[in-house]
C-alpha positions as CSV (number, residue, x, y, z in Angstrom):
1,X,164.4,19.9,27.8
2,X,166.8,17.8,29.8
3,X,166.1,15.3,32.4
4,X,167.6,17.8,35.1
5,X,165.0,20.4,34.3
6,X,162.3,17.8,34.0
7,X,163.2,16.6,37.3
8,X,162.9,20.0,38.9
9,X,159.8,20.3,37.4
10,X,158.2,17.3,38.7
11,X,160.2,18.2,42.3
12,X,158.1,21.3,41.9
13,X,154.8,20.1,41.2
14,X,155.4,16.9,43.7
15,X,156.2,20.4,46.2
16,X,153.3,22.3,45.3
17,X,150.5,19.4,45.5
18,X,152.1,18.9,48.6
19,X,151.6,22.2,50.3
20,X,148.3,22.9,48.6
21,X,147.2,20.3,50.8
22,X,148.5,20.7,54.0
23,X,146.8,23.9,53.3
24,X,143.0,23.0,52.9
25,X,144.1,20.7,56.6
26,X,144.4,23.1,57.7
27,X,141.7,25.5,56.8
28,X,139.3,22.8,57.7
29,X,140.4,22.0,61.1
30,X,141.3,25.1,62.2
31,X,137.5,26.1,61.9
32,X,135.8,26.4,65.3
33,X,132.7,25.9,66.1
34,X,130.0,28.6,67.3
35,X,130.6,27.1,70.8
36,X,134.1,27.3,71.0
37,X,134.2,30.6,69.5
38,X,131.8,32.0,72.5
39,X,133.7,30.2,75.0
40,X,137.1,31.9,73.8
41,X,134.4,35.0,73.9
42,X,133.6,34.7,77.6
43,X,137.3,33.5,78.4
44,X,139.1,36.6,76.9
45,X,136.7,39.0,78.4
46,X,137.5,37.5,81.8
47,X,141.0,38.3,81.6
48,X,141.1,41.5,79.9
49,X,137.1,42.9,80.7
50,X,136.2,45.9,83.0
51,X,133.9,45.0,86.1
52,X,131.0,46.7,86.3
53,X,127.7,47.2,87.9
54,X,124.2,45.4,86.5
55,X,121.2,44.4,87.2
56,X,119.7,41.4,85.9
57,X,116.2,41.8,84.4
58,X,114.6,38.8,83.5
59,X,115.6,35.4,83.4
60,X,114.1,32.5,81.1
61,X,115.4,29.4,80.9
62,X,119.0,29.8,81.7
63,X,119.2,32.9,79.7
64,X,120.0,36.0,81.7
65,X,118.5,39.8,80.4
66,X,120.5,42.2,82.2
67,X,121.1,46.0,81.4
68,X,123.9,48.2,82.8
69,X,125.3,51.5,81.6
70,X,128.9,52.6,81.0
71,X,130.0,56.5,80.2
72,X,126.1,57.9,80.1
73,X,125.4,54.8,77.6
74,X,122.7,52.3,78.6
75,X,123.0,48.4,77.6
76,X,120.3,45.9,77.7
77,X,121.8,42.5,76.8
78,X,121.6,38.2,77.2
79,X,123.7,35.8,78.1
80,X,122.6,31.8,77.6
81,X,124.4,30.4,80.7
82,X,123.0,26.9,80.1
83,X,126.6,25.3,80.5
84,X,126.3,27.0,83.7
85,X,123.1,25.4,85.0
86,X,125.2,23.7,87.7
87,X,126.0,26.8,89.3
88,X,122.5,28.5,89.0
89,X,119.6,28.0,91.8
90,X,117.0,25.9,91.0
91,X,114.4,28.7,91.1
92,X,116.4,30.8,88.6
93,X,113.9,34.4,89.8
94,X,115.9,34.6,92.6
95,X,119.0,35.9,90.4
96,X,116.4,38.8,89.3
97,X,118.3,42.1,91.0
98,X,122.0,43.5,91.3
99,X,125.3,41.4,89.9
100,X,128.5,42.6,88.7
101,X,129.5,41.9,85.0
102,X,132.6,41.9,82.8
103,X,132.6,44.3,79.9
104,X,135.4,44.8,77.4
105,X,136.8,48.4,77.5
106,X,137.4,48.5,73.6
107,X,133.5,47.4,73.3
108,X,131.7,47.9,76.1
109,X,128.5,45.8,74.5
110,X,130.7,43.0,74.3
111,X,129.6,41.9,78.3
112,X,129.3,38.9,80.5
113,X,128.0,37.7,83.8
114,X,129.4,34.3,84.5
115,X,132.0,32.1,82.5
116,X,134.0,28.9,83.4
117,X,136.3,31.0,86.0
118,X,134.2,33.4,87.2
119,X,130.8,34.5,88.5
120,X,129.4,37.9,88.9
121,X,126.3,36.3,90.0
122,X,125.3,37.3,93.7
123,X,126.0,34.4,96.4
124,X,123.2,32.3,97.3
125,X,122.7,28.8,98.6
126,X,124.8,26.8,96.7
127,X,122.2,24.9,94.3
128,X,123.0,21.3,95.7
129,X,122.1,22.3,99.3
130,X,118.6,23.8,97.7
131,X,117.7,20.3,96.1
132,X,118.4,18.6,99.4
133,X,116.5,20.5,101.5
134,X,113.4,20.8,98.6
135,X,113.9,16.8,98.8
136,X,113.9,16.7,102.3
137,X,110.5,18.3,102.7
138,X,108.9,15.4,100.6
């Protein structure tokens, strides 16, 4: 073997390590977490969902049971909106009744009610103007 070939070789391997590397950096940080994979969720059924007609069942500490029905099928389904909390009423009943959701048209289970850049939720007192008057009274 001459010290050309041996060269290459070592060129090669030195190569290889190298991009058998940069590969596992970036399998491990291109991992998201279960947060930002359900805000990318939300975000991409905002711009591409269908609006559609609910009505919000039942609501338990910032999660939101709602059921609504799409071509003769019927969906009962959650959202947690507790990164929402801000822009919920402090008595969180008063969102039981209509609101309008985004649904995606390839899976119409695949739903939401609010996200960062949008709101189906029906207009009410803005929650800040609730806590001052509540505080006012005592």
């Amino acid at each position: 073997m001459s010290s050309g070939s041996a060269l290459e070789v070592a060129i090669l391997a030195a190569l290889a390590i190298v991009l058998i590397a940069a590969g596992i950096w970036l399998f491990l940080n291109s991992r998201q977490t279960a947060a930002e994979r359900e805000r990318n969720r939300r975000m991409l059924i905002n711009r591409t969902g269908r609006m559609g007609d609910a009505t919000i069942i039942d609501v338990r500490e910032c999660i939101l049971f709602y059921s609504y029905e799409i071509r003769g099928v019927a969906y009962t389904t959650s959202q947690d909106a507790s990164e929402f909390k801000h822009q919920l009423p402090l008595e969180t009943s008063n969102l039981i009744g209509p609101v309008v959701i985004k649904y995606s048209s390839k899976n119409p289970a695949n739903s939401i009610v609010i996200c960062e850049e949008w709101s189906g939720l029906r207009p009410t007192a803005p929650p800040q103007e609730i806590r001052a008057k509540e505080s006012s009274h005592t």
